[in-house]
C-alpha positions in Angstrom: -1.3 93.4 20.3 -0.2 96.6 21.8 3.3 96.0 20.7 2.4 95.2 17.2 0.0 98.5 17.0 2.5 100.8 18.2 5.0 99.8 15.3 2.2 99.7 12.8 1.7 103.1 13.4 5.4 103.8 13.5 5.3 102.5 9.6 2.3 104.6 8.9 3.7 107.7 10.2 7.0 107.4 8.4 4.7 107.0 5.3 5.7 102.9 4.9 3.7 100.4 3.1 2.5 97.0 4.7 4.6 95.2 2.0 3.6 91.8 1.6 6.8 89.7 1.7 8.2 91.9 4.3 7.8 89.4 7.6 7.4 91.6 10.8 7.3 88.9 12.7 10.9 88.5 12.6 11.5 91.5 15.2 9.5 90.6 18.2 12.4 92.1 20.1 12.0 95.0 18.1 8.2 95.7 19.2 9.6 95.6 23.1 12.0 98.2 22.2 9.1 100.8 20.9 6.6 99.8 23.7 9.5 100.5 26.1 9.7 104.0 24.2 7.8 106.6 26.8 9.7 109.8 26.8 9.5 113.3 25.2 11.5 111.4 22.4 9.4 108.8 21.5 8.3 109.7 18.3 12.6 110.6 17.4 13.6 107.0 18.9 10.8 105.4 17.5 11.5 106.9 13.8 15.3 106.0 13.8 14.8 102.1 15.1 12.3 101.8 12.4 14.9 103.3 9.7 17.2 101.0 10.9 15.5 97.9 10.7 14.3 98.9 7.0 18.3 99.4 6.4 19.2 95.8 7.1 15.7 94.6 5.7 15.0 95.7 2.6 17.3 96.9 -0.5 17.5 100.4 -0.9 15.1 101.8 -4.2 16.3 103.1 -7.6 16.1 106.6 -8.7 14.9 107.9 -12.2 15.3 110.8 -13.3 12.8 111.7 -16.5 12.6 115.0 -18.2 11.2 116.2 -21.7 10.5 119.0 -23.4 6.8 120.5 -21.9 4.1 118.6 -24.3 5.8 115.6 -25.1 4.0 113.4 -22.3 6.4 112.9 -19.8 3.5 113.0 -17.0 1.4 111.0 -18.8 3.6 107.9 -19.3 5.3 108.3 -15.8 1.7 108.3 -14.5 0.8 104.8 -16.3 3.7 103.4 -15.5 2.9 103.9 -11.8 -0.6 102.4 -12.6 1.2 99.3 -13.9 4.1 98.9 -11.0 3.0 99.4 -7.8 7.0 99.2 -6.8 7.4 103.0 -8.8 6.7 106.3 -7.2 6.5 109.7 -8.1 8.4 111.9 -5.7 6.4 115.3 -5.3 8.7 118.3 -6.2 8.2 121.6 -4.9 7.4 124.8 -6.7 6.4 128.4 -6.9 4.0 128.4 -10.0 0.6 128.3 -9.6 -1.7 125.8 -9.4 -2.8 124.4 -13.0 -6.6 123.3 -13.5 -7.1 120.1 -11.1 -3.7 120.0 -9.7 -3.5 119.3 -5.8 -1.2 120.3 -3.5 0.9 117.6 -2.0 0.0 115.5 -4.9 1.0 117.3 -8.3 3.4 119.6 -6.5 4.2 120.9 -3.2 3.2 124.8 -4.1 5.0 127.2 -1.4 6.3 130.8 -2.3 9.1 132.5 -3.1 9.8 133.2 0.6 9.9 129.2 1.8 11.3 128.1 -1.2 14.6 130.4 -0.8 14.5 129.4 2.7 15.0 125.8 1.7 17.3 126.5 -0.3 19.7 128.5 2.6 18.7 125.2 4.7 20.1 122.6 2.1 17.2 120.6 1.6 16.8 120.5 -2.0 18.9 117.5 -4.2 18.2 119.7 -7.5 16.8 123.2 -8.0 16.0 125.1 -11.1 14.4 128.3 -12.3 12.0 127.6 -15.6 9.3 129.6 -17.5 10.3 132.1 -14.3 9.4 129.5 -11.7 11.5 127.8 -9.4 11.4 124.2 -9.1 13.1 121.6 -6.3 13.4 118.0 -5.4 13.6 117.4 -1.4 16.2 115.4 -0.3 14.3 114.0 2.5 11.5 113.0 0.4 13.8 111.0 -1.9 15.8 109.1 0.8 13.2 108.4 2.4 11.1 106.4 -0.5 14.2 105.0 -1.3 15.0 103.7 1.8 11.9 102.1 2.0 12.8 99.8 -1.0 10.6 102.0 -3.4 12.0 102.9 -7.2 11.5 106.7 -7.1 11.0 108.8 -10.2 11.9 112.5 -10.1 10.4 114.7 -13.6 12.9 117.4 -13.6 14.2 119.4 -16.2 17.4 118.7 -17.6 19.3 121.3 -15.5 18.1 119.3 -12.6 18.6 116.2 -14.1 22.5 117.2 -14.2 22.5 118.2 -10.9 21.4 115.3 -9.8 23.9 113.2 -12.0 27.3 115.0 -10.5 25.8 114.2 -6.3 24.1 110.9 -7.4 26.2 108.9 -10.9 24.5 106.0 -10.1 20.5 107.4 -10.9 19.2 106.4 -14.1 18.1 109.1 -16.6 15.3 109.2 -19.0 14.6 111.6 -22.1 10.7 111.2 -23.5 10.8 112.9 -27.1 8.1 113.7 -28.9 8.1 112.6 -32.5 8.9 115.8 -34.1 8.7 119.5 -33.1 5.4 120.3 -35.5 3.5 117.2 -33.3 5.1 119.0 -30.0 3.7 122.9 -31.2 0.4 120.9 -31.9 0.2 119.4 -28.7 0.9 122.6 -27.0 -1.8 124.2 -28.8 -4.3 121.7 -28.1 -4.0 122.0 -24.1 -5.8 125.2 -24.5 -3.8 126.7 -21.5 -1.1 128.6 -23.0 -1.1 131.6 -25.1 0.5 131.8 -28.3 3.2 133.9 -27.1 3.8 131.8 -24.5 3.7 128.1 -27.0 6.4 130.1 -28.8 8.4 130.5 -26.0 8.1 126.9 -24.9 8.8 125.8 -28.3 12.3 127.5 -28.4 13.1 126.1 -24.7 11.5 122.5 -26.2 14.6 123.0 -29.3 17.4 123.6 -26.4 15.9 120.6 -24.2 16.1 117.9 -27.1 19.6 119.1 -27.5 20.5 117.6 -24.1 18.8 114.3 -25.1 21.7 112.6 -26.0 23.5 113.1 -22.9 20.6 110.7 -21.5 21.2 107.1 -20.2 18.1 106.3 -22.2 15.6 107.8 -24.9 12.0 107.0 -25.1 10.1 109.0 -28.4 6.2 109.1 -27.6 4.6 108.6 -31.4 2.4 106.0 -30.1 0.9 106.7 -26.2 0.9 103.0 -25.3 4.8 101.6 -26.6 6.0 104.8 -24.9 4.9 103.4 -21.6 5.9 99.8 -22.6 9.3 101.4 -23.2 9.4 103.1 -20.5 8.4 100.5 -18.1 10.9 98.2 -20.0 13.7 100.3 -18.9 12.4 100.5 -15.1 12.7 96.7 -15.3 15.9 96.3 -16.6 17.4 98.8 -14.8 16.2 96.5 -11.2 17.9 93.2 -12.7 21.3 94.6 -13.4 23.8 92.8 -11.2 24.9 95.9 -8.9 20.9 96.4 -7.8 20.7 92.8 -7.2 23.3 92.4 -4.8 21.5 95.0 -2.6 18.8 93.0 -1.9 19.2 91.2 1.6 18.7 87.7 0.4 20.4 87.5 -2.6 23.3 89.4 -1.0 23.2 86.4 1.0 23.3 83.6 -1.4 26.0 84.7 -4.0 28.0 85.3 -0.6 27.0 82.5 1.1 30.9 81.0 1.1 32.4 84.1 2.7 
């Protein structure tokens, strides 16, 4: 019992869901390697066996990148679509705006200052950075590998800057444009959020006309006219993006059957 609560909480730490077709009981050995574990470096050892059983366990996640012009629902549909597949998660950028009305730290964003954030930047740890509106935005590498690795299809909402970042390190993520049906049902969206002034909906119109420009150099296009076939489109293309033949194969056991002969 010991054994088995010491890894539990190995999981838990590294921020690992209790899937249900994962079978732990399979690494009994495993166990009497972390109860053996009783050094300084417990925590370190114990962190990289797990990691390592999760590489040659489970297939490593998707990554979806999603961007959109600000008011043309991009939160919203990500956010149903993670209501409707527990396998999709958001990964939590950080930033140096403020805090919006009911935003939580950790949650919405990760909000640090200008000091941190330029310090993470000298230490490498962002995958994409940007500067937009005049506040920086970035997408932790750690954050992402680790989701990933743990078989989880992580979406990153980016701008399209980042989005291109991200392309050039990382071809293989799948990118996603939400449009909104015109710009006069964008300005009136804008307007209707209450939290802008009109100064500043002006100014997010004209960066809204240079972000649909980029659209097209999207893997695929989703226009939100109506709320609920967005998500339906959108969670279409999460789907088919996890049955294509080269995200197959990284699955454990049907990497095993199609090369069952070898």
């Amino acid at each position: 019992m010991r054994l088995v609560t010491i890894f539990a909480l190995t999981m838990e730490r590294l921020g690992i869901p209790r899937w249900p077709r994962y079978n732990w009981k399979t690494h009994t050995l495993t166990l009497m390697r972390l109860n053996s574990f009783r050094s300084a470096k417990t925590e370190d050892k114990a962190n990289s066996l797990v990691r390592r059983i999760l590489k040659n366990t489970m297939h490593t996640g998707n990554l979806f990148l999603v961007s959109a012009p600000s008011g043309a629902g991009k939160t919203s549909i990500v956010n149903a679509a993670l209501t409707a597949d527990e396998q999709l998660v958001v990964s939590v950028s950080h930033t140096t705006r403020p805090a919006r009305g009911g935003e939580v730290d950790g949650k919405n964003y990760h909000f640090v200052s200008d000091e941190m954030f330029s310090q993470m930047i000298e230490n490498a740890e962002f995958l994409e950075q940007a500067n937009v509106f005049d506040n920086r935005y970035g997408t932790s590498k750690a954050e992402v590998a680790n989701k990933r690795d743990q078989g989880r299809d992580v979406i990153l909402e980016i701008d399209w800057q980042g989005a291109q970042q991200v392309r050039e390190t990382m071809p293989q993520a799948i990118s996603i444009f939400i449009l909104p049906p015109s710009v006069d049902a964008l300005a009136a969206r804008l307007t209707s959020r209450g939290e802008d002034t009109r100064e500043s909906i002006e100014k997010r119109l004209g960066e809204a006309k240079l972000d649909i420009s980029q659209a097209e150099h999207f893997d695929y296009l989703v226009v939100n006219e109506d709320f609920d076939q967005a998500v339906q489109d959108f969670i279409a293309i999460v789907r088919a993006a996890r049955l294509q033949t080269k995200v197959q194969v990284r699955h454990p056991s049907i990497k095993r059957l199609v090369h069952a002969d070898e």
